[in-house]
N, C-alpha and C positions, 0 to 999 in steps of 0.2 A: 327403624332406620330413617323415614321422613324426620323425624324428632332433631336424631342427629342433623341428619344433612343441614336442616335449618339453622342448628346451633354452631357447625359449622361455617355455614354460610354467613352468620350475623357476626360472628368472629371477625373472619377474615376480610369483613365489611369494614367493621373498627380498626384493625391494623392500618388497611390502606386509607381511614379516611384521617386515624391519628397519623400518620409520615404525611402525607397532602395536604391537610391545611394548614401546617405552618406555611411550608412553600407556596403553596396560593394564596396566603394571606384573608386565609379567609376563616371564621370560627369554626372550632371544629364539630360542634353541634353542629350545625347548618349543613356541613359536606356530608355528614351521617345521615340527613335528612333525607338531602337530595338523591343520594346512594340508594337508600331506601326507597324513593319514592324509581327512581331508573330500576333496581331489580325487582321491582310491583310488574314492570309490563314484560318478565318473563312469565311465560303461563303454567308453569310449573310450581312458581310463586306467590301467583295469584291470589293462593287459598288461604298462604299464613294469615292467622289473622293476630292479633296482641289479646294477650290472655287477661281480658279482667280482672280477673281473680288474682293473677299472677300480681300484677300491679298493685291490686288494694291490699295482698296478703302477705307479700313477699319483696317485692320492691320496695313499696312506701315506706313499712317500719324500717327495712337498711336504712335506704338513703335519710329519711328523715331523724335518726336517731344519728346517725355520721353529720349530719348537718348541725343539728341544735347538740351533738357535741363541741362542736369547733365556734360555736358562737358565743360571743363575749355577754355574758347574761349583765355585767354590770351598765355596757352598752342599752341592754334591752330596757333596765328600768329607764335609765335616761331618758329614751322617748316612748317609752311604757305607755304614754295615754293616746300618741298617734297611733304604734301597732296596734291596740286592741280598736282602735276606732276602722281602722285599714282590716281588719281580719275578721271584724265580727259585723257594724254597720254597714261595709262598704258591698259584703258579700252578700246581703241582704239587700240591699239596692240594686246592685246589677243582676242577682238571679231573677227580680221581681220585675226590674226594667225589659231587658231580654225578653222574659215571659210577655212584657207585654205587648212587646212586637211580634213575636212569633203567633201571640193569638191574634192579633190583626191581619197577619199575612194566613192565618188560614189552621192552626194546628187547631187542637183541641186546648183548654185550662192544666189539664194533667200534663198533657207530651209539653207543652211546653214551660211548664214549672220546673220540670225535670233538666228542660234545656239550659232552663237560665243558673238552676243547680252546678250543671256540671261546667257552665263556663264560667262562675261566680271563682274561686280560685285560680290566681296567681299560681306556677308552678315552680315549688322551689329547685327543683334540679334545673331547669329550662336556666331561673334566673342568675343561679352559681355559677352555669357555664357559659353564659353569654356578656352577663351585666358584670365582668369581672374589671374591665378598665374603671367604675364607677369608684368616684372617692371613699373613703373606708367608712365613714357614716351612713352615708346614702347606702351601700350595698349590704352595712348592717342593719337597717329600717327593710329592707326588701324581701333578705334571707328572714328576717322575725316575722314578718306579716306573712311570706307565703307557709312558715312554717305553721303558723296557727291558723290562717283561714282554709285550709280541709278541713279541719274538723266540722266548722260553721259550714263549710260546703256543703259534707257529707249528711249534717243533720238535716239540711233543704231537702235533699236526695232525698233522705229516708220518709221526709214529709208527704213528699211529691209523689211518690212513691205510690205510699199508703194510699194518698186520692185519687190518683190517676190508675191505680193498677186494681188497690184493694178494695178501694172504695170508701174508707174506711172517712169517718165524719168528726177530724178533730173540733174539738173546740179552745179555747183559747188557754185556758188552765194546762190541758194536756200538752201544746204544744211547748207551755213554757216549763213543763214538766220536763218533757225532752232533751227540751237545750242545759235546763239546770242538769240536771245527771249528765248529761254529755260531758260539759265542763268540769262540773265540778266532782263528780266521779273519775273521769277521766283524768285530772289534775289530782288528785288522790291515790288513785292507781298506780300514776307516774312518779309519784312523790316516795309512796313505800317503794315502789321496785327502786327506785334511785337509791332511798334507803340502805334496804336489803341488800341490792347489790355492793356497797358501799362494805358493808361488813363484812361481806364472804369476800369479796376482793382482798381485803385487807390481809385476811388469814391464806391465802392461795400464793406462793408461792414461786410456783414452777410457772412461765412465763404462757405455753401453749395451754395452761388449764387458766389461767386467766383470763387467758384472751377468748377460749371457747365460751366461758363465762359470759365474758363482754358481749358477744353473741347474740345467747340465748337473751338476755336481760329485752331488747326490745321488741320481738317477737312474743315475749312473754306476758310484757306489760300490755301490749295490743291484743293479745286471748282474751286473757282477762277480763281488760275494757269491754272488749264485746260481748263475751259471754253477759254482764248484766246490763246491756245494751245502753254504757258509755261510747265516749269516743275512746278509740285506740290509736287515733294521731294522737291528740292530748297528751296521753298519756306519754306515748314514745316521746313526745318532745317534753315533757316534765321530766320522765325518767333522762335523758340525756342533756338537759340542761342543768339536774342536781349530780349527775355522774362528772360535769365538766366544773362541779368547785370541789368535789371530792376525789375525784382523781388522780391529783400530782399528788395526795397524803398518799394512796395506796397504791401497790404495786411495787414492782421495780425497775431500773431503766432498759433494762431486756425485753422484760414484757411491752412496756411502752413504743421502744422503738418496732416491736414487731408489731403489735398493735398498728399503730400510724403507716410502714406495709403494707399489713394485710387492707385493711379499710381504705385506701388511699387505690390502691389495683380494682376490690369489689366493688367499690363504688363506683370510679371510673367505668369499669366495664358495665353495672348494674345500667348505669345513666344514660351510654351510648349505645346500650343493646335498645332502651327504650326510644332515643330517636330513630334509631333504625326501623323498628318495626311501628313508629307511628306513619314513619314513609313509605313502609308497605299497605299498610292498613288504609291509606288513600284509596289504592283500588277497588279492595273490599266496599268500601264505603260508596264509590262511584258504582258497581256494579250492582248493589242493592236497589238503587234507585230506577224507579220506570223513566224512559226518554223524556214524556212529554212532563214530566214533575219537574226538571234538570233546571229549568229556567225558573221559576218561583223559588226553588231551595235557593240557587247561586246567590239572588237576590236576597231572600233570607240573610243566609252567608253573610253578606255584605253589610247588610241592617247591622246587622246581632255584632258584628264587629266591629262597624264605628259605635256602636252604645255603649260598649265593655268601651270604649276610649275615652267616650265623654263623657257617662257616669262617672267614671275613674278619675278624670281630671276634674268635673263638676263639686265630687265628691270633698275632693284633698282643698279647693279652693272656698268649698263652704265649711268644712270644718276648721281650717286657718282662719279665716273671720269669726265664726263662731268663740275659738280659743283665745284670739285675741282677744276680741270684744270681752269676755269672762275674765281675762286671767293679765293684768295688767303687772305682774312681778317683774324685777330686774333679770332673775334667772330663766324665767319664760323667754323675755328678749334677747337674751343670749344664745337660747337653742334653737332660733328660729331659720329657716332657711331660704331662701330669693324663690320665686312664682318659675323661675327658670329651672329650677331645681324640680319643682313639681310637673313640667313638661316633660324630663327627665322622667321621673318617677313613672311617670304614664305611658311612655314607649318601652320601659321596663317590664309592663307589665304583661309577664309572658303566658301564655298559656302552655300547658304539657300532657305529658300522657295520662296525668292523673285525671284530666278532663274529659280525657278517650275513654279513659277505665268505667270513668262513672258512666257514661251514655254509654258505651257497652252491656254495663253489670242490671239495662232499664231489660226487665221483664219481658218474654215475649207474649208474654198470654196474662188476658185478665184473669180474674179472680172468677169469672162465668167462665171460664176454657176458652173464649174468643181470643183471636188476634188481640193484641193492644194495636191500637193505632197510634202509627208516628213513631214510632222506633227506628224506623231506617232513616226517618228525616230526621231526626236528632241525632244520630250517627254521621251522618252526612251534612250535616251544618256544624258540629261540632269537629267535629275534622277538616274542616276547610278555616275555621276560626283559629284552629290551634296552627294552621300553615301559615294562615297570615299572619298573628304575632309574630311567629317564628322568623318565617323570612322577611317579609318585610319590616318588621319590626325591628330584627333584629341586625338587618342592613341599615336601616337608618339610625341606629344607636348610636353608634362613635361619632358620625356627624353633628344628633342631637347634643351628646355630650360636649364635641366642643363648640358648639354653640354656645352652651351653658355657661361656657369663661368660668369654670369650678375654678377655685383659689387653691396651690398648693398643697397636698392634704401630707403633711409631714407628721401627726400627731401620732401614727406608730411608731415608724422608725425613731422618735423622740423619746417615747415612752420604753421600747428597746433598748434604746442607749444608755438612758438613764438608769432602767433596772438593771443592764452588764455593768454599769459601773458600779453602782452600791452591792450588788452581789461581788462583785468582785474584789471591794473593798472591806468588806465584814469577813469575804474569805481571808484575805490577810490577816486581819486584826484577828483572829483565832488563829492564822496559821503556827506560832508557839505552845498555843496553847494544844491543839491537837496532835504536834508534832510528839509533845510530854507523854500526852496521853495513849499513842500508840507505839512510844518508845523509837522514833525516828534519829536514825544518826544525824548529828548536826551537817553531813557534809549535804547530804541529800537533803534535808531540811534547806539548806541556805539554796541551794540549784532550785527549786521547785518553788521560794521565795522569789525569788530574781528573776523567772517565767514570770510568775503573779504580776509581780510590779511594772513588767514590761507590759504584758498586756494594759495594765490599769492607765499606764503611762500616754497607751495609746487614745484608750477611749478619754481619758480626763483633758489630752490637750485642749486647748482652745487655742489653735495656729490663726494664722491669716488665710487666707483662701489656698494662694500659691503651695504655703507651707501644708495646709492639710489636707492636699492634692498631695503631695510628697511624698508623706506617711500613709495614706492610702497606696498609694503604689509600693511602696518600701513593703509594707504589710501584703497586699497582695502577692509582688515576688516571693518573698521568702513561704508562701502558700502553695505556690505553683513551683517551686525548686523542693519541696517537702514530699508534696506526689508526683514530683519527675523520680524523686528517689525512691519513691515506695510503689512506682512500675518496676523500677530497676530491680529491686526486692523479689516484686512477684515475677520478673522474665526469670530470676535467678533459678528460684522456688521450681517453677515449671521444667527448667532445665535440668536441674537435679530430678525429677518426677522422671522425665522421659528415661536420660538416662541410667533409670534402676538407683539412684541411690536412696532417695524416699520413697514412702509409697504415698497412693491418693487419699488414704485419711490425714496422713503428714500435710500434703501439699493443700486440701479444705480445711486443717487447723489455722493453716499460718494462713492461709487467705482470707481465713476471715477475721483474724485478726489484722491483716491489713488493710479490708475493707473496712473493720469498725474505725480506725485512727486514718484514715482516707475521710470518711464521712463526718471526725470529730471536724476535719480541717472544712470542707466542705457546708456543713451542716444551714449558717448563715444563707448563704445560695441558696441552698433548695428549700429554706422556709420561704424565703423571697417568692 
């Protein structure tokens, strides 16, 4: 029943902090946090703590397989040489920086290698719900980079680990032994599952066995990964970036739409269950600690968190000189982006619960049966780091952003346009031809001609301003008068229910058939 009550409880946390923060204007990460961190000081509370395990084994592969689905890979190659410099160098630099403070404030080599581990990634769920006002570049370099440096994080971990806990005496061959099978295993892994799933998809059908399919696929590819002890982020985000150019071949748009559903509610919930309980887990963490230690960690704290700032901007401002200096092409100078952009990039950089997971998942006992030492300190500097990106960081983002005077960023919405028009104009230019083919009466043929042409009519204009303010509005009424009429529809529908003349499987037919042709009209919006 505790199980419950808590599952419960973290529920009905995210209801009330999704209706509140739009009204407070405030992100809704952040109200989840706060929430979390206010139900920490009931003492009944106290004790949940955020399950490691749950995180590294169950959370991560979701969200990070629904993330590097929705990511534009052709984006990714674009700045292909900054993400992997951001996900694999930079993680290296700041778990090594980190580490080197924490052993001058007092840890040991091990607890704190571990520490600069787990604050070395960026969190990508943290950065999808917060850094979402970011122009659509910038926020596609940030979603790629946190998707790939867990892995690089996880492999520090496993490093740090070994020395701090096992003892264990790598040398230089084996550690690069490590990271190659992490990657490149792991990037293999991800590749056949992408594969595999790619072809059983194809052959599946029935909408709900697809989607359960869709499912298992990155769970699967993360077993796997570890089972020969790759990465299983890797992997998940290989498999879900080769699932995201094979995807619209297979399926069907049933599946799809239920898909995009179901993942859109688990995710959401999977993301702000995790803020929540990193806002209880404050407690925990404060309670572990002895009084008189409170003041050396806080400071800690505070070290390890301006270092992750200034590593991080240090970093992005020597590899741009570096790039430059190397790479004097016209198409280099074209993808470059202003030093304001990378102050941007640097308050972005969030930390999350993947950070908590990993200082969690540190050992309590050596490899002699002893205590490990420093576990509670790295649980407790690591959770006060991941509060401060959070909050603060995350308050002063839209400021820094408009600081940053970003230019316009219309290249979706253009790239949108432009694909509704040519798809809509090859549907034409076929429309005789498939009319033939499916034996279509010419009356119905010419009607569903003359919708076409009118939509095409719409997107091809090139008005004046005034004018295609006109047509926007023209277009939108006749949207808003189509589901005034098909409320009308469904009040009718219900009334007929009440009064006995259909029944309730009648009245869930037509409704969802009114729902689907509600959401064709709709649909626009809610990609927006």
């Amino acid at each position: 029943m505790e199980a419950l009550a808590v599952v419960v409880l973290v529920g009905a946390i995210i209801v009330i902090g999704a209706v509140a923060a739009p009204r407070l204007h405030v992100p809704t990460p952040l109200l989840l946090l706060l929430l979390g961190i206010a139900v920490g000081f009931v003492p009944q509370e106290r004790e949940v703590q955020l399950p490691s395990e749950a995180v590294l084994v169950l959370f991560l592969p979701a969200l990070l397989f629904w993330e590097s689905l929705t990511t534009s890979l052709r984006e990714i190659r674009r700045d292909l040489r900054g993400i992997l410099l951001l996900s694999t160098l930079l993680v290296v630099a700041t778990a090594f920086g980190v580490a080197g403070i924490a052993t001058a404030l007092g840890l040991t080599w091990g607890a704190a290698l571990i520490l600069g581990a787990a604050l070395a990634p960026t969190d990508a769920t943290a950065v999808g719900a917060i850094a979402k006002s970011l122009p659509h570049r910038n926020m596609t370099v940030l979603r790629a980079e946190s998707l790939m440096n867990d892995g690089t994080a996880l492999v520090i971990f496993s490093i740090a680990v070994g020395i701090g806990v096992s003892q264990i005496d790598y040398s230089g061959w084996q550690i690069t032994g490590l990271v190659a099978l992490a990657y490149l295993g792991g990037g293999l892994i991800g590749a056949l599952a992408g594969w595999g799933g790619t072809l059983i998809l194809a052959r599946i059908r029935e909408p709900i066995a697809n989607n359960a399919l869709l499912v298992v696929i990155p769970f699967a590819a993360f077993l796997v990964a570890e089972l020969i002890s790759a990465s299983g982020v890797i992997a998940v985000v290989v498999a879900g970036l080769a699932l995201s150019q094979s995807g619209p071949r297979v399926g069907t748009p049933q599946a799809r739409q239920q898909s995009l559903a179901f993942w859109s509610l688990a995710t959401f919930f999977l993301n702000s269950a995790l803020f929540v309980l990193v806002g209880i887990e404050v407690h925990v963490a404060v309670n572990a600690v002895e009084g008189d230690a409170f003041g050396p960690l806080l400071l800690l704290t505070l070290f390890a968190w301006i270092a992750v700032l200034v590593i991080r901007f240090g970093f992005q401002m020597a590899s741009v000189f570096l790039i430059r200096l190397l790479d004097r092409r016209p198409s280099q100078r074209g993808r470059r982006m202003s030093h304001r952009a990378r102050v941007v990039s640097t308050v972005s950089g969030f930390r999350g619960a993947v950070s908590l997971a990993v200082a969690l998942a540190v050992p309590t006992v050596l490899a002699s049966g002893e205590p490990f030492p420093g576990r509670d300190e790295i649980v407790f500097v690591t959770t006060g780091v991941v509060l401060l990106t959070l909050i603060v960081q995350g308050l002063l983002l839209p400021l820094v952003i408009r600081w940053a005077h970003f230019e316009p960023d219309t290249a979706f919405d253009d790239e949108l346009a432009g694909a509704e028009l040519a798809a809509t104009t090859a549907a034409l230019e076929h429309l005789t031809e498939e009319a033939a083919r499916l034996g279509t009466d010419a009356g119905v043929r010419d009607r569903v001609a003359a919708q076409f042409e009118e939509h095409r009519a719409l997107l091809d204009a090139s008005p004046g301003v005034e004018e295609d303010e006109l047509l926007r509005a023209q277009d939108r009424q006749a949207m808003e008068l189509r589901l005034a009429l098909l409320e009308r529809k469904r009040a009718v529908m219900i009334e007929l229910r009440d009064g006995g003349t259909i029944n309730d499987t009648t009245l869930r037919t037509m409704q969802t058939r009114l729902d689907r042709e509600a959401l064709r009209l709709t649909q626009p919006e809610i990609l927006e």
